[in-house]
Biotite code that builds the C-alpha atoms (Angstrom):
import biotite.structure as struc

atoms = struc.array([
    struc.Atom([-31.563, -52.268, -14.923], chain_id="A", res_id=1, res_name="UNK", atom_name="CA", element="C"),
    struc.Atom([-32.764, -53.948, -11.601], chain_id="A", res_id=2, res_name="UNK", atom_name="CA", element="C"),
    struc.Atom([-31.802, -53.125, -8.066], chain_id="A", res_id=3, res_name="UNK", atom_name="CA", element="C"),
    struc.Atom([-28.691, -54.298, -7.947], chain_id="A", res_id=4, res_name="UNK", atom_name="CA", element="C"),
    struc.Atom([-26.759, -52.750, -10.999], chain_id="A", res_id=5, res_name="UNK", atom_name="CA", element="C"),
    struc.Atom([-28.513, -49.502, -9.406], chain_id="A", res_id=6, res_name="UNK", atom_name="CA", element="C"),
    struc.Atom([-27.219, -49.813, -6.246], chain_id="A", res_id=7, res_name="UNK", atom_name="CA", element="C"),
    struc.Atom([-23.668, -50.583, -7.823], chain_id="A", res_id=8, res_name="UNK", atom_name="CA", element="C"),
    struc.Atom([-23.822, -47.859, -10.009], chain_id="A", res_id=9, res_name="UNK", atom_name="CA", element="C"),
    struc.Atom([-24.556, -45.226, -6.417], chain_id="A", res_id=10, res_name="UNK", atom_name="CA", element="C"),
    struc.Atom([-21.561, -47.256, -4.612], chain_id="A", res_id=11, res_name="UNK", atom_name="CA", element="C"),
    struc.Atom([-19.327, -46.285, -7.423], chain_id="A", res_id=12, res_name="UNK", atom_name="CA", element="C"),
    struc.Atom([-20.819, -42.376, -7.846], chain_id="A", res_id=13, res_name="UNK", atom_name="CA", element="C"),
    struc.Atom([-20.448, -42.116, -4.058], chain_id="A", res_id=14, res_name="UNK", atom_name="CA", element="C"),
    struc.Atom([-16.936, -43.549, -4.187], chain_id="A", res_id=15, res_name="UNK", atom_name="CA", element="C"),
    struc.Atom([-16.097, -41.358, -6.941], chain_id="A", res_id=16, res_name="UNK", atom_name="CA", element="C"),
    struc.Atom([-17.893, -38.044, -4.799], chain_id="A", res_id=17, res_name="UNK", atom_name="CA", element="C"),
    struc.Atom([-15.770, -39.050, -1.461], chain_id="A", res_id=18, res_name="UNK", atom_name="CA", element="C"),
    struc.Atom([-12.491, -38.968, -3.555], chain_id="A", res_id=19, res_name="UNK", atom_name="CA", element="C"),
    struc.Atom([-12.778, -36.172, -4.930], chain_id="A", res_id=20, res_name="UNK", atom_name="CA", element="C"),
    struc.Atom([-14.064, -34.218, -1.755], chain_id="A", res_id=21, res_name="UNK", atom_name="CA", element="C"),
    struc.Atom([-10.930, -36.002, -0.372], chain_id="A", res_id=22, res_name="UNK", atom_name="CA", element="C"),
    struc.Atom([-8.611, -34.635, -2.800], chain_id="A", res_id=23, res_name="UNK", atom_name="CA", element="C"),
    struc.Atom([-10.025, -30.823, -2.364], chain_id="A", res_id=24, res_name="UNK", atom_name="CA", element="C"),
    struc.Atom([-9.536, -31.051, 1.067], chain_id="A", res_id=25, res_name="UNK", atom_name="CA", element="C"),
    struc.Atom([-6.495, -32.230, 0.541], chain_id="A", res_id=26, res_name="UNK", atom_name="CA", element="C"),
    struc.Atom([-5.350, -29.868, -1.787], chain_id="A", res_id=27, res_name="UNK", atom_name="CA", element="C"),
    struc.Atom([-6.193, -27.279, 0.287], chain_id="A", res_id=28, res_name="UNK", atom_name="CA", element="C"),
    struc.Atom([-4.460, -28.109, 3.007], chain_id="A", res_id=29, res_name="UNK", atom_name="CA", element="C"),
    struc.Atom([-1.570, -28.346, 1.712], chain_id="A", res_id=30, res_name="UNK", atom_name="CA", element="C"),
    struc.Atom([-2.161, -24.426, 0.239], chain_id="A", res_id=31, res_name="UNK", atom_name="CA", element="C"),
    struc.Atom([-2.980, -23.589, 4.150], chain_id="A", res_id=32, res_name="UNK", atom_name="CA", element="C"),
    struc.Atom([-0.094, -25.289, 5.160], chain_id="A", res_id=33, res_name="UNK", atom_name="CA", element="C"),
    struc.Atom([2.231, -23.907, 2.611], chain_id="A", res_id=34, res_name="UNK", atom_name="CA", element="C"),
    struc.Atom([1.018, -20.162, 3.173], chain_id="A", res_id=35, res_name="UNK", atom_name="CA", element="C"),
    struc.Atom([1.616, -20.434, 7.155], chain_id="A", res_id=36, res_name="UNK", atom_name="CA", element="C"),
    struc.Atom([5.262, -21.919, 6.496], chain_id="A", res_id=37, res_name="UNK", atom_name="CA", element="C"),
    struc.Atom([5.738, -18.606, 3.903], chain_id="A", res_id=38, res_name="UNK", atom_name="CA", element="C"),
    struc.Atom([3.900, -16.336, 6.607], chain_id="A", res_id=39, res_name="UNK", atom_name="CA", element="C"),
    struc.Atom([6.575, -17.988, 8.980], chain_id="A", res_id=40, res_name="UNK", atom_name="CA", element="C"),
    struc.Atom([9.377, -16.923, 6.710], chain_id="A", res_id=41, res_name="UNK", atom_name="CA", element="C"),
    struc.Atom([8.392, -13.378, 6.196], chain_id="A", res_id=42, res_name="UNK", atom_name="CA", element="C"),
    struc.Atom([7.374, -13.037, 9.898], chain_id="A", res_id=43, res_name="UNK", atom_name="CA", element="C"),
    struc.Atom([11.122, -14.027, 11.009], chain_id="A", res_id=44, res_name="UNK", atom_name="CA", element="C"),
    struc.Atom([12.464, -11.468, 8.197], chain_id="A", res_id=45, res_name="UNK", atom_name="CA", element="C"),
    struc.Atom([10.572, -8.645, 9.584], chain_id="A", res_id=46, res_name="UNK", atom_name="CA", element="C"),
    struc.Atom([11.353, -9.285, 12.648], chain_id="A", res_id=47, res_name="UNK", atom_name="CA", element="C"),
    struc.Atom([15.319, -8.907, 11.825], chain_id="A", res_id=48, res_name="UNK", atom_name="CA", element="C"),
    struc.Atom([14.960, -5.841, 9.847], chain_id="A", res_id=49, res_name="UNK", atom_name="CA", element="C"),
    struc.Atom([12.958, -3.889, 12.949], chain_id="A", res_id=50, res_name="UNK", atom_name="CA", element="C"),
    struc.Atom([15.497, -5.221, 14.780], chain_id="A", res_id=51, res_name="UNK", atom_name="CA", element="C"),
    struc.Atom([18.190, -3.625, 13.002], chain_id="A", res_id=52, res_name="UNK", atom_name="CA", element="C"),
    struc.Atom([15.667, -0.182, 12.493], chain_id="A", res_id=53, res_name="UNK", atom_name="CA", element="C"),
    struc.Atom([15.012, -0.174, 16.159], chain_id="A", res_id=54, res_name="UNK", atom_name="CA", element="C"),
    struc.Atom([19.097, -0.320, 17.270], chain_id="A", res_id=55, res_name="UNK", atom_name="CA", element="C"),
    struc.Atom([19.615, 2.900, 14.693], chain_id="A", res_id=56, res_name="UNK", atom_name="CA", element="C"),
    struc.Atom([16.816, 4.593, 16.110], chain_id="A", res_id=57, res_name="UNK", atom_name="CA", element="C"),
    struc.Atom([18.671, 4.099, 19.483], chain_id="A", res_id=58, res_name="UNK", atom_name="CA", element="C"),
    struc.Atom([21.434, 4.743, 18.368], chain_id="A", res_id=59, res_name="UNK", atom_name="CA", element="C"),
    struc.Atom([20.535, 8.519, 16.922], chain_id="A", res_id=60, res_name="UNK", atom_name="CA", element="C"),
    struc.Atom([18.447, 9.031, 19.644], chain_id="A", res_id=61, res_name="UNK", atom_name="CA", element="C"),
    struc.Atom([22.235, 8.949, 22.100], chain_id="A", res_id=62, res_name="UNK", atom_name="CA", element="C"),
    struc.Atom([23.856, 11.166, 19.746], chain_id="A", res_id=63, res_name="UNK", atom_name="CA", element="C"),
    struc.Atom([20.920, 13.275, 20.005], chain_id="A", res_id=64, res_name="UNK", atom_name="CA", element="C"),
    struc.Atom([20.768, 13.943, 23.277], chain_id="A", res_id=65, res_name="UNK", atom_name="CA", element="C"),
    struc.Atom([24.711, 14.483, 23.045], chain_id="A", res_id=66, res_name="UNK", atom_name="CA", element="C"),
    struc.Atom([23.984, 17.093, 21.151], chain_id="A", res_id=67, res_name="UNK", atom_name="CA", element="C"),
    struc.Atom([21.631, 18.573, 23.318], chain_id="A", res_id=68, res_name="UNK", atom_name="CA", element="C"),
    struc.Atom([24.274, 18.367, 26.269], chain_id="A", res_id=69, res_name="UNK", atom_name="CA", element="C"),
    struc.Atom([26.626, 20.065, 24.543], chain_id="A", res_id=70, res_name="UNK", atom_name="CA", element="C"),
    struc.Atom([24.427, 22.903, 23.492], chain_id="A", res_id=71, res_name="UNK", atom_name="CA", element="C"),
    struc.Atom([22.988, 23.833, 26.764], chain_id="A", res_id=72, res_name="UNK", atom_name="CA", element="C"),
])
C-alpha cells in the first residue's frame, strides 16, 4: 500500500466519520425540536385549564363572601 491508497483510504474514513456525526446531530435536533413543539402543546393546555380553575375559584370566592354578608 503506498501513500496514496493510504491517504484515499483516510479521505473516505473521514468522509464516512463527518456523515455520521452529521446525521447524530441531525437526529437530534429534530428530537429537540420535536419535544419543544410537544412542550408548546402541553404549555397552551395548561394554560386553559388554570384558566378555567382560576374563574371557579373566583367565582366561589363571590358567593362566599355573599354568604358572609348575609350572616353578619
Amino acid at each position: 500500500m503506498d501513500c496514496c491508497e493510504l491517504a484515499l483510504y483516510n479521505a473516505k474514513l473521514a468522509k464516512y466519520i463527518a456523515l455520521g456525526a452529521f446525521g447524530t446531530i441531525a437526529l437530534l435536533l429534530l428530537m429537540f425540536f420535536g419535544y419543544n413543539l410537544t412542550l408548546g402543546t402541553r404549555t397552551a393546555k395548561l394554560e386553559q385549564k388554570n384558566g378555567k380553575e382560576q374563574k371557579q375559584i373566583d367565582e366561589l370566592k363571590k358567593e362566599l363572601a355573599k354568604l358572609k354578608s348575609k350572616n353578619d
